[in-house]
C-alpha atoms as one frame of an Amber mdcrd trajectory, in Angstrom:
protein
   0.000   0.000   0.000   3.106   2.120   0.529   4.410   2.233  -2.801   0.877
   2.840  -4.191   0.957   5.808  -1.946   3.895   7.050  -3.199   2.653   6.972
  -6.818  -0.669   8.533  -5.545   1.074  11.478  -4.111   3.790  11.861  -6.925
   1.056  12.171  -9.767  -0.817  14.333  -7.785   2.086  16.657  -7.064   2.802
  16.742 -10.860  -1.045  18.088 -11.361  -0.480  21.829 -12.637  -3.339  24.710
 -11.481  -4.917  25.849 -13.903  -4.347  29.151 -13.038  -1.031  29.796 -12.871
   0.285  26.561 -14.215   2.590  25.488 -11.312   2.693  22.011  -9.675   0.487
  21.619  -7.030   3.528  20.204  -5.090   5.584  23.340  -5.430   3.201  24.409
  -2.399  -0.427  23.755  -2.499  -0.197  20.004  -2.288  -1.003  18.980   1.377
  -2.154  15.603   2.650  -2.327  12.591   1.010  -3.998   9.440   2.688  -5.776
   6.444   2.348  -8.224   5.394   4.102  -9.577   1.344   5.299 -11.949   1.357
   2.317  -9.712   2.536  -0.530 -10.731   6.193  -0.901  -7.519   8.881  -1.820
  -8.266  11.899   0.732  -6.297  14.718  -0.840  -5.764  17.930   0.750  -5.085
  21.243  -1.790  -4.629  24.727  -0.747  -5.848  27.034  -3.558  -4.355  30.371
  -4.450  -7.816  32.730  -3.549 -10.850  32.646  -2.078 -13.933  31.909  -4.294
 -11.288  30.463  -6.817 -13.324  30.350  -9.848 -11.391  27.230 -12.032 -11.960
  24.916  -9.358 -14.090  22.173 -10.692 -11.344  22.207 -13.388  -8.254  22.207
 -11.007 -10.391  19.070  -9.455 -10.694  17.753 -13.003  -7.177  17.416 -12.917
  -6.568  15.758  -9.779  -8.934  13.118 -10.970  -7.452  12.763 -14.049  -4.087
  12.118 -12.693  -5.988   9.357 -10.656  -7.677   7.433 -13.477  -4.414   4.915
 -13.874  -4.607   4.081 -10.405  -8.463   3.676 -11.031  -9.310   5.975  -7.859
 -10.714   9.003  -9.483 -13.996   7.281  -8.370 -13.481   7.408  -5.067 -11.608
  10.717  -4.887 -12.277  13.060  -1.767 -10.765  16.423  -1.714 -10.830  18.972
   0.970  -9.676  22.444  -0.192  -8.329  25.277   2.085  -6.845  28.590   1.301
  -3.780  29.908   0.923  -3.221  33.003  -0.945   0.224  33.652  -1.999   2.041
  36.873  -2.600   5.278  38.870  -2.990   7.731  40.135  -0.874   7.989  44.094
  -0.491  10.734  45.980  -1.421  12.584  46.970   1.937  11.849  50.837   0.985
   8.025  49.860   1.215   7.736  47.014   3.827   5.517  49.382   6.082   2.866
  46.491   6.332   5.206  43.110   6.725   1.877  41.042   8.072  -0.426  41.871
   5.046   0.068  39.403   2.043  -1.867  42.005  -0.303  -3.417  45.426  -0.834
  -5.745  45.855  -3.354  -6.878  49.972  -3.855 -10.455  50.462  -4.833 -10.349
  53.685  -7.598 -12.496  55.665  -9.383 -11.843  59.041 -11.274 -14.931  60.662
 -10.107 -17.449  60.648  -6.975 -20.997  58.861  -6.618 -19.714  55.811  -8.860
 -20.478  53.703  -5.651 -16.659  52.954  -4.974 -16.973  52.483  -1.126 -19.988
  50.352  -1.501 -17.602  48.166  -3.743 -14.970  48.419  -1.391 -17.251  47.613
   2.135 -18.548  44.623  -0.096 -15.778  43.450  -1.590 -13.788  43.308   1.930
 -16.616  41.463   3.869 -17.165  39.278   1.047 -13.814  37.951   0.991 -13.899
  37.470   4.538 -17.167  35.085   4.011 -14.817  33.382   1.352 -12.417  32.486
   4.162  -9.646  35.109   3.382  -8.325  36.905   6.490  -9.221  40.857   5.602
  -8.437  44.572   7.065 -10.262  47.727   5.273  -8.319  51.326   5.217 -10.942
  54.344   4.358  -7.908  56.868   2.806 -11.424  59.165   1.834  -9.505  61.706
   4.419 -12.124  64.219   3.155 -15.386  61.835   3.123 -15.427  58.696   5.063
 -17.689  56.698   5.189 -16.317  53.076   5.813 -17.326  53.114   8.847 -21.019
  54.224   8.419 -21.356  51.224   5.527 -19.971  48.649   8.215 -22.617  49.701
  11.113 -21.581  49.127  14.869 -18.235  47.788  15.451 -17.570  44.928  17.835
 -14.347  46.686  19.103 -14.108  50.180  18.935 -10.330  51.474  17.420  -7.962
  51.886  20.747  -4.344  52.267  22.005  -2.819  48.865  22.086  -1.589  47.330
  25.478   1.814  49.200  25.197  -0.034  52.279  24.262   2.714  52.375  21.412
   0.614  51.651  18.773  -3.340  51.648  17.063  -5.883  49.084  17.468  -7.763
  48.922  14.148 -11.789  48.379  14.797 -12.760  44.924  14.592 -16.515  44.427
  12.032 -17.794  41.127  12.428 -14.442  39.469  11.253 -12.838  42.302   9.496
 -10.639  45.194  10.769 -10.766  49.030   9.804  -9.145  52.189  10.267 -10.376
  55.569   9.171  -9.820  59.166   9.778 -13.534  59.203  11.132 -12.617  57.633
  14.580 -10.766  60.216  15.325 -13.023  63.592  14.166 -15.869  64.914  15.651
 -19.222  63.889  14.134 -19.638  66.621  11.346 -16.398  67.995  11.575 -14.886
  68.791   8.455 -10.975  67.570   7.646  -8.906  70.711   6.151  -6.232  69.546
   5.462  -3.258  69.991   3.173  -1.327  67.014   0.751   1.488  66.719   3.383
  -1.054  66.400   6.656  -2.387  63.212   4.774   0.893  62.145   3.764   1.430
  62.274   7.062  -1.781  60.402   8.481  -1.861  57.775   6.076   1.726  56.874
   7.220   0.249  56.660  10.397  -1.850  54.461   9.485   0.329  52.590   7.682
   3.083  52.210  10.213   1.409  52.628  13.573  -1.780  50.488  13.547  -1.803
  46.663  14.420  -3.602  44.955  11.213  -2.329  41.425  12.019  -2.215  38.963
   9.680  -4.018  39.875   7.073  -4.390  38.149   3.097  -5.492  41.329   1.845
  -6.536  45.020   2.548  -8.672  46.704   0.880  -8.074  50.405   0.495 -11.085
  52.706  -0.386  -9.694  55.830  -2.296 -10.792  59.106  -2.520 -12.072  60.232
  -6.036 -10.087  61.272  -8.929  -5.893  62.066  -8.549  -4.797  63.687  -5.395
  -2.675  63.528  -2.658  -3.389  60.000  -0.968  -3.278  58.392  -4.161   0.010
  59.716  -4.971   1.121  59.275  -1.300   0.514  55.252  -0.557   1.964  54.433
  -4.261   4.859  55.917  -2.514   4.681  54.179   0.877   3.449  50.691   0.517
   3.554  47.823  -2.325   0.070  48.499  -3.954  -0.536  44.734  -5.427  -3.405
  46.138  -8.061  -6.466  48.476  -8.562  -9.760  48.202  -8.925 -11.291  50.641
 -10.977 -15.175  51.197 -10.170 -17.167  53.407 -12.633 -21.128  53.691 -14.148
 -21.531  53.022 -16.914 -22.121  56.263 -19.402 -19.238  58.151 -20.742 -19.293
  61.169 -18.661 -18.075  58.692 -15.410 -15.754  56.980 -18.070 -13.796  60.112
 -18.844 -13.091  60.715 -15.380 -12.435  56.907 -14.406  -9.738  56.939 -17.554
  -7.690  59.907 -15.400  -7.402  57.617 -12.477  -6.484  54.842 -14.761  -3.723
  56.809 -16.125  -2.203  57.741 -13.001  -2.024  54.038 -11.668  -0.274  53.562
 -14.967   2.405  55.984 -14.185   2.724  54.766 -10.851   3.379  51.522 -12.056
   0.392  50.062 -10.171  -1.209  46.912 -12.192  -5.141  47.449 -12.712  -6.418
  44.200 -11.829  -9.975  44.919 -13.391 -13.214  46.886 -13.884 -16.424  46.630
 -11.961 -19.605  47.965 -14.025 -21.848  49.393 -10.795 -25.771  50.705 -11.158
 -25.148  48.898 -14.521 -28.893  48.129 -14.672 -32.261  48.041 -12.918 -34.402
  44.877 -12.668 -38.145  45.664 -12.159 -39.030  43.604  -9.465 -42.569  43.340
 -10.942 -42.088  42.160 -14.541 -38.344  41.202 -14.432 -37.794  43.769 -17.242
 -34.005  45.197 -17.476 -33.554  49.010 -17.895 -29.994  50.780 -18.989 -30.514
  53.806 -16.615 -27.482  55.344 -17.009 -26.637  53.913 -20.859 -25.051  50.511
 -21.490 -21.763  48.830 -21.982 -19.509  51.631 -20.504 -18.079  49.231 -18.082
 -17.381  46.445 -21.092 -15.893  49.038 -23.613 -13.561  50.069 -20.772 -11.682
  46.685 -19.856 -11.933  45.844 -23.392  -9.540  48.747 -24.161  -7.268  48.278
 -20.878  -7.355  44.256 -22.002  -8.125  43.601 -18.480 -10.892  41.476 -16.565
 -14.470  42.987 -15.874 -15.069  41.539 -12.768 -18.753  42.237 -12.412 -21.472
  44.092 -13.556 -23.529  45.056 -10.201 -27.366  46.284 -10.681 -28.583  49.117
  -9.380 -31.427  48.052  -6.557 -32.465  49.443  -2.992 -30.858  46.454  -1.378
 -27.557  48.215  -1.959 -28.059  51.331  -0.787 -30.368  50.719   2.233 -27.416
  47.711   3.430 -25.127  51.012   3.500 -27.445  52.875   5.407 -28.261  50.472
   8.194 -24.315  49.264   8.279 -25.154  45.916   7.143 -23.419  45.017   3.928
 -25.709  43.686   1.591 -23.116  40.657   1.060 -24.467  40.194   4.122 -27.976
  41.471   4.886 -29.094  39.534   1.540 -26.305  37.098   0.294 -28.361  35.293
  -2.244 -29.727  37.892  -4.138 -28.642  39.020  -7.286 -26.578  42.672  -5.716
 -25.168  40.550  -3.169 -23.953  37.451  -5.697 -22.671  40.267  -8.577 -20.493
  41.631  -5.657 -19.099  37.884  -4.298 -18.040  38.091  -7.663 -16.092  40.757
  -7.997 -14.458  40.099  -4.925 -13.489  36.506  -6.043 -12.411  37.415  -9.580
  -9.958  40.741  -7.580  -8.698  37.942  -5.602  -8.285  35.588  -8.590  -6.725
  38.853 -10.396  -3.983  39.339  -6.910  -2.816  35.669  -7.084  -2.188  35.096
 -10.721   0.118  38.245  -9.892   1.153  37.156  -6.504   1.453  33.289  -7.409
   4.922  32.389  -5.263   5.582  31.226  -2.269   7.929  28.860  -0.340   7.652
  25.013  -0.783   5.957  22.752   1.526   6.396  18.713   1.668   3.535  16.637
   1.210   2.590  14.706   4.124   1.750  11.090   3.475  -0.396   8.879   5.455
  -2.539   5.385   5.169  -5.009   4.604   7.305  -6.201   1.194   8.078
């Protein structure tokens, strides 16, 4: 049964993801066993949450166990584990987060923090381990999207550093915590500089696969600022979909482009209505803005979210819809996007150090 093990595992290590093409035992390979009655357990780590080729990866696996004629009685259990890239020294301000992902637009009202709230808690409910930054210095509003927090934001035990607030399984910081209700934020480019450092260097994320940062609109300051202070894995660029939001959205594009920041796709949002009476779709704001745009930057469209009441009023009442209504059609567009950003981050990200199979027969 040993050396039938050993065969078991080596053909499954030689399976290649389908994603980025590697060898599953270059890292995502984990347990192999057999159990009393025959069946090949198989344990496989993939790359990001939601990971959308994985009946194919599994097609695979089973393939590779047709000559040992146990595809039939194949059981895999999949966990996660997201891989990414080392910073350069001159940028390692955030040495527990795997990835950040920045959530763009060129213009105001697209909907980009409602992406960004959704995207974040929606990877958490994928299993990924997630922290949200609101760098809106000017309007936050993170932390009205994400309701009451479970832990407010505090001075860690040492009192040397910031405890981020803690949202049913994510973590946030924003510059709301620490205003007045109503007050305004005046500021000048080098006082967010400044604060976003802060933030950066000075508050306790954890472990983290990925945070999400919420931009402000269009090309300023904070933009220009975190390109220059921390590793930026990719952007998401949110926009509507007529042209007067695409001329504005191709700006911010731009500016990621000179800051060498890969855009890891487009989301579409309020790209339709759905009468909830007759099912009939209506183009509010045109059609096909949203396509026409990753079509040009040859990049994914992650989604196409429709414009409903479910959205907004999950905002308002700090309840996500990803939460509040998970299986409608809002909430499911959004689990999208999130999964295919992810997807995006790894196929970028997709290293990581070697670990040994582990081998095991049970009788």
């Amino acid at each position: 049964m040993s050396d039938d093990l050993e065969a078991i595992a080596a053909a499954l290590a030689a399976v290649r993801d389908p994603a980025t093409e590697r060898e599953l035992g270059a890292g995502q390979l984990g347990e192999v066993r057999v159990d009393g009655e025959g069946r090949v357990h198989v344990h496989v780590d993939l790359i990001s949450p939601g990971f959308p080729l994985r009946d194919q990866l599994e097609g695979r696996i089973r393939e590779a166990l047709v000559r040992f004629e146990k595809d039939k009685s194949l059981v895999v259990a999949y966990g996660l584990r997201v891989p990414h890239k080392p910073a350069r020294q001159d940028l390692n301000r955030l040495p527990t987060v795997r990835n950040i992902i920045a959530v763009a637009a060129g213009k105001g009202g697209v909907g980009k923090s409602t992406v960004s709230v959704n995207t974040a808690m929606a990877l958490h409910r994928l299993g990924a381990r997630v922290g949200i930054l609101d760098a809106d210095i000017y309007g936050p509003s993170v932390p009205k999207m994400l309701g009451k927090a479970e832990v407010e934001t505090s001075t860690t035990a040492d009192g040397k550093r910031i405890a981020p607030a803690r949202y049913r399984g994510i973590v946030a910081i924003s510059v709301d915590y620490f205003v007045e209700p109503g007050q305004a934020v005046v500021w000048r480019g080098p006082m967010i500089h400044k604060l976003l450092k802060q933030f950066l260097e000075d508050v306790e994320w954890g472990e983290l696969d990925y945070l999400i940062v919420d931009l402000p609109p269009g090309t300023g300051d904070a933009q220009l600022s975190l390109a220059q202070l921390i590793p930026i894995t990719g952007a998401v660029i949110v926009t509507t979909p007529q042209e007067v939001a695409l001329i504005d959205v191709r700006r911010a594009v731009s500016m990621f482009q000179k800051l060498e920041v890969p855009i890891l796709g487009v989301v579409e949002n309020m790209s339709h209505y759905v009468c909830p009476a007759c099912g009939h779709h209506d183009h509010i704001f045109s059609s096909g803005g949203g396509v026409s745009l990753a079509r040009s930057l040859e990049v994914p469209l992650l989604g196409q979210v429709p414009i409903d009441n479910k959205i907004s009023y999950g905002g308002e009442a700090g309840v996500p819809v990803v939460e509040a209504a998970p299986e409608s059609a809002q909430a499911k567009a959004l689990i999208e996007v999130a999964a295919q950003a992810a997807f995006a981050v790894s196929k970028l990200s997709a290293t990581g150090p070697k670990r040994s199979s582990l081998l095991r027969t049970v009788n």
